[in-house]
C-alpha positions as CSV (number, residue, x, y, z in Angstrom):
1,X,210.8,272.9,178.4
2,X,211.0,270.2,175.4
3,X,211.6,267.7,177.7
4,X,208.8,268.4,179.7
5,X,206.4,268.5,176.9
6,X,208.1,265.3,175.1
7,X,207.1,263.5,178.6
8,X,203.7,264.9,178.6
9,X,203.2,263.6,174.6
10,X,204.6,260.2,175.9
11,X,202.1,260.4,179.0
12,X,199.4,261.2,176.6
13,X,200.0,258.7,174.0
14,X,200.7,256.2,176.3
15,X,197.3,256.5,178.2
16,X,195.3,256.8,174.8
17,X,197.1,253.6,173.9
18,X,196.0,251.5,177.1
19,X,192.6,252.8,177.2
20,X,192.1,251.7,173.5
21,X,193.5,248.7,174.2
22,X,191.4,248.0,177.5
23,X,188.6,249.1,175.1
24,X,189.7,246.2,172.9
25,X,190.0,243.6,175.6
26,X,186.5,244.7,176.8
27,X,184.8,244.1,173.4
28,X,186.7,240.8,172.7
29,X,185.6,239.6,176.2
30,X,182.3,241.0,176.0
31,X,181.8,239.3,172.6
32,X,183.6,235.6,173.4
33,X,181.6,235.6,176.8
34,X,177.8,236.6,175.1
35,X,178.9,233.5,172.4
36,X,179.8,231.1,175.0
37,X,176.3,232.4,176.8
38,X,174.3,232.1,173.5
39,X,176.2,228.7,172.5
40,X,174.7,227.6,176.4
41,X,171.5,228.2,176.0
42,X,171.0,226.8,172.4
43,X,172.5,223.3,174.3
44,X,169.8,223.1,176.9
């Protein structure tokens, strides 16, 4: 029975983990991408 719910704790913290950090990635992308789009059209 501990085992079981040490793995689902693991599981859990492991998933809330990666979906912050895929929320991370998303806003540093989202953010270096709409500069680099901004920087773009200032140029032309």
């Amino acid at each position: 029975m501990y085992v079981v719910s040490t793995c689902k704790h693991y599981v859990c913290t492991w998933i809330f983990h990666s979906s912050l950090l895929v929320l991370h990635l998303n806003m540093l992308l989202a953010n270096s991408v709409g500069d680099n789009y901004f920087n773009y059209l200032e140029t032309k």
